[in-house]
N, C-alpha and C positions, 0 to 999 in steps of 0.2 A: 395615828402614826403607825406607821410599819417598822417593822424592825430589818435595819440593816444588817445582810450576810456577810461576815468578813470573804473576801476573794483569798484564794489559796496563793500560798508565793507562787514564781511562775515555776520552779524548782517541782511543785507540786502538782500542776495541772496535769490533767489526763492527755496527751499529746494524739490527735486526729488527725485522718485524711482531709488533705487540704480539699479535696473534689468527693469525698465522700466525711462529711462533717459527722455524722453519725457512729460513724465506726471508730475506733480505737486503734492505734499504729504505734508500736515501740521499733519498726524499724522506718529507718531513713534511708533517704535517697544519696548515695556517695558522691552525686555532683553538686545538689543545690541544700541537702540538709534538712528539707522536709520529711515527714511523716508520709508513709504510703503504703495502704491496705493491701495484704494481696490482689486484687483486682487490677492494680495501678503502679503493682510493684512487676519490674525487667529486668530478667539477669542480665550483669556486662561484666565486661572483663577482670573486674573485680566486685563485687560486694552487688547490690540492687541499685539499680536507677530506676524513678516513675518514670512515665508514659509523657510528660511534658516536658523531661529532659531528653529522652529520647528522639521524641519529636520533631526537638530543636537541635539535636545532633544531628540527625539527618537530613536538614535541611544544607549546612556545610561540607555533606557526601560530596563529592564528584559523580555523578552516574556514568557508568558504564559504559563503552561506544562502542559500536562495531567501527571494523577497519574502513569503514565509510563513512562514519559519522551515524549511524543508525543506532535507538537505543537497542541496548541487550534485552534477547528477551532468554526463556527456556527451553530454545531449540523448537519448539512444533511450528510448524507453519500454519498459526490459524486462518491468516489469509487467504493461503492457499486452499487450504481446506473451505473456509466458506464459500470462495467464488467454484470451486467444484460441485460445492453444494448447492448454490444460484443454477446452475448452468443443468444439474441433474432435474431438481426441478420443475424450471420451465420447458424441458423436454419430457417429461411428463406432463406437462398439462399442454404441451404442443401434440398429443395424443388422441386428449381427451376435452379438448376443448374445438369445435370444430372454427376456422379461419383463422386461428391466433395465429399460426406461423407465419401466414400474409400480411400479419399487423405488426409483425416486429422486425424482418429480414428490411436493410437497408438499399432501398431503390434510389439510387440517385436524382430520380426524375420526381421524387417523393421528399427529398432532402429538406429544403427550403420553408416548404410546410408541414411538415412529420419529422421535425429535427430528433423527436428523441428516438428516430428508425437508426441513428446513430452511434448509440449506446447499447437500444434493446437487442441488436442485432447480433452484438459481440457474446450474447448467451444463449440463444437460439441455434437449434443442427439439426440439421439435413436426415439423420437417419442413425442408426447406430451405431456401426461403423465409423462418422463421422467424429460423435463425441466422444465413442470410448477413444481414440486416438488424438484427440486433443484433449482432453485428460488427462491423456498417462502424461501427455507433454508435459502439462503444466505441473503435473507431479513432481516430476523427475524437476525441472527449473525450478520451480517453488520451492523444494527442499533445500536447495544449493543458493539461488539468491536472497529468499528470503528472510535468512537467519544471518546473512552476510549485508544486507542494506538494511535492515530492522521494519518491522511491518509496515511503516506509515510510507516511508519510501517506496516498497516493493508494490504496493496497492498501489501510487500512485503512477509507477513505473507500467504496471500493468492496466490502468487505465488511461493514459497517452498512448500508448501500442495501441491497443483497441479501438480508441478512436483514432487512431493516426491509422489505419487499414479500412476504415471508412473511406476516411480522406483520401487516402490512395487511387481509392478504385474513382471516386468522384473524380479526382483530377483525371485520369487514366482511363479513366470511360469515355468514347465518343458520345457526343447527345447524335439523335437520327438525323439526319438530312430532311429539311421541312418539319422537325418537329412532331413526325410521323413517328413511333413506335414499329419495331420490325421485330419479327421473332430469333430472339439469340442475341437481341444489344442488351450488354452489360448494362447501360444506362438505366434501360425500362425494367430489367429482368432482376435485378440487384443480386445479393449472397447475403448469406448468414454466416455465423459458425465463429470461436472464438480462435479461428486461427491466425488471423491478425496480428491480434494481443499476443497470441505464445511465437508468433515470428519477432516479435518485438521483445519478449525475452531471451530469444537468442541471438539479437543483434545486441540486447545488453550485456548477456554473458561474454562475448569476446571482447568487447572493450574494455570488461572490466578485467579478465582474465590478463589482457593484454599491460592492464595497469598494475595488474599485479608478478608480472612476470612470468605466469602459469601458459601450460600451451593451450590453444585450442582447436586445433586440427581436427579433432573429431568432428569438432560444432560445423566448420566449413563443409565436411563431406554430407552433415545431413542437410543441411542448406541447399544446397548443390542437389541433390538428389529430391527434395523436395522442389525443386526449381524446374527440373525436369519433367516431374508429373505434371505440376501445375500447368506446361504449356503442353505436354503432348495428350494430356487426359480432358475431355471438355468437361465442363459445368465448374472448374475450378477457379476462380477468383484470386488469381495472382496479384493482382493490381495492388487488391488487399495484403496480400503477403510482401510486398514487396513497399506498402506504405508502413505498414508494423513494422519492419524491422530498419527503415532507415528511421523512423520516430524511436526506435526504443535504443537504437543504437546514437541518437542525439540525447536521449535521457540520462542512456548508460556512460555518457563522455561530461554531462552535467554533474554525476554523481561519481563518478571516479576522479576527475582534476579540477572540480571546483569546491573551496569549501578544505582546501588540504593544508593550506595553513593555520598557525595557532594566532589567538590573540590573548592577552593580559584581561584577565578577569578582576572585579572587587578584592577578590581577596589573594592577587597575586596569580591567582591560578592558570593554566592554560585551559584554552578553550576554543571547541572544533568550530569552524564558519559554517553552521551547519544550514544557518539561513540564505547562503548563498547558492546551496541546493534547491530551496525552493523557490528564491527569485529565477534561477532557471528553467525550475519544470514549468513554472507560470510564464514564462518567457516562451516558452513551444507550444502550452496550450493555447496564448496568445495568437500565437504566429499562426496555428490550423485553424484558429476560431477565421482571422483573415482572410487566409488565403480560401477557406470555405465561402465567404463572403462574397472576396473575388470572383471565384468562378461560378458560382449561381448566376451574378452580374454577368458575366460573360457570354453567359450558353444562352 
């Protein structure tokens, strides 16, 4: 037989971290009462809470919205920054790589079978010149809309432009007569370059400016003047620019008036229709996904 240890009253026990059973805790938690090591102990607005009250406080936050429904972030514009970083890049290795840049610029007459000439094309440029001035573009826009629709929006806003400036020129290109290739059809010749996309940030910026009461008369006059180069300057790909910015300016009208009213939450709370934003943007990637469809059929 063994000899039974009397157990101490509970008065007497050594009081331990509930998540760390090892350790010894004479202070508690001022919400739930447990025991909590420094490790596991949070200051709060009065006294220590652990890390699993915390937790679970946080979970009844509200987070944060932008004026569009977009989450808060800390001001940088990562995404901006990274697709600056994409775009530097693969002009660097459009350098050093000999034919890449013929495998990535979007030829409409390539479309159909080389779909992702698409996409790759909106980070591909022409020369230097080209990118450093779509860059600063996207600079200057990215800082301003980015941190105003929250990143997942503004990424996506800038990926509909970019392919909505494919789709432009597709539609806007004649195919050749007989199916012949001529020297100087848009069709055979295609473009690069992510000007598209940054025309498509600034047909968002004025609607949303417009939503917000703010002027935009400046944005008009660079519009306008870039509208001008485009046709009196050759090798330029307006078609593109002018598919970016009625796509970005349909994104920008998805993200400023839909999605603006509140609805009753669980727990009373209000809450932005923030899914109503992206049954739209999926609503116009839908719509170029077709009308690309269409006109391959067609030519």
């Amino acid at each position: 037989m063994t000899d039974e240890q009397p157990v101490p009253p509970a008065e007497e026990q050594v009081p331990v971290c509930p998540r760390h059973p090892d350790r010894e805790s004479y202070v508690r938690c001022q919400r739930c009462g447990r025991p909590a090591c420094p490790d596991c102990q949070r200051p709060a607005a009065v006294g220590i809470q652990c890390v699993d009250c915390v937790r679970e406080g946080a979970k009844s936050v509200r987070q944060a919205r932008t004026v569009f429904g977009g989450s808060v972030t800390d001001g940088r514009p990562l995404v901006t920054m990274t697709l600056i970083g994409a775009c530097v890049v693969v002009f660097v290795l459009q350098q050093v790589v000999p034919g890449l840049t013929s495998r990535l610029l979007f030829v409409p007459v390539l479309g159909d079978v080389q779909p992702w000439r698409f996409v790759t094309s909106v980070f591909a440029h022409g020369g230097l010149l080209h990118i450093a001035l779509n860059m600063y573009a996207l600079w200057i826009m990215g800082q301003y809309l980015e941190p105003m629709l929250g990143r997942a929006r503004f990424a996506a806003l800038y990926a509909l432009a970019g392919f909505g400036g494919s789709v432009g020129l597709l539609l806007l290109a004649s195919p050749p007569a007989g199916g012949v290739c001529t020297p100087g059809s848009a069709w055979c010749t295609g473009a690069l370059g992510a000007s598209g996309a940054v025309f498509g940030l600034f047909g968002a910026f004025i609607v949303l400016q417009r939503r917000l009461n703010r002027s935009a008369a400046g944005m008009y006059v660079i519009i306008g003047i870039n509208a001008v180069i485009g046709f009196v300057y050759p090798g330029i790909a307006w078609q593109a620019h002018l598919g970016g910015i009625v796509v970005g300016a349909a994104a920008g009208a998805v993200l400023a008036y839909l999605g603006r009213g509140r609805a009753e939450g669980p727990l009373g709370e209000r809450r932005h229709l923030g899914w109503m934003h992206w049954a739209g943007l999926a609503g116009i990637a839908v719509l170029l996904l077709l009308v690309t469809a269409v006109r391959y059929l067609a030519a």
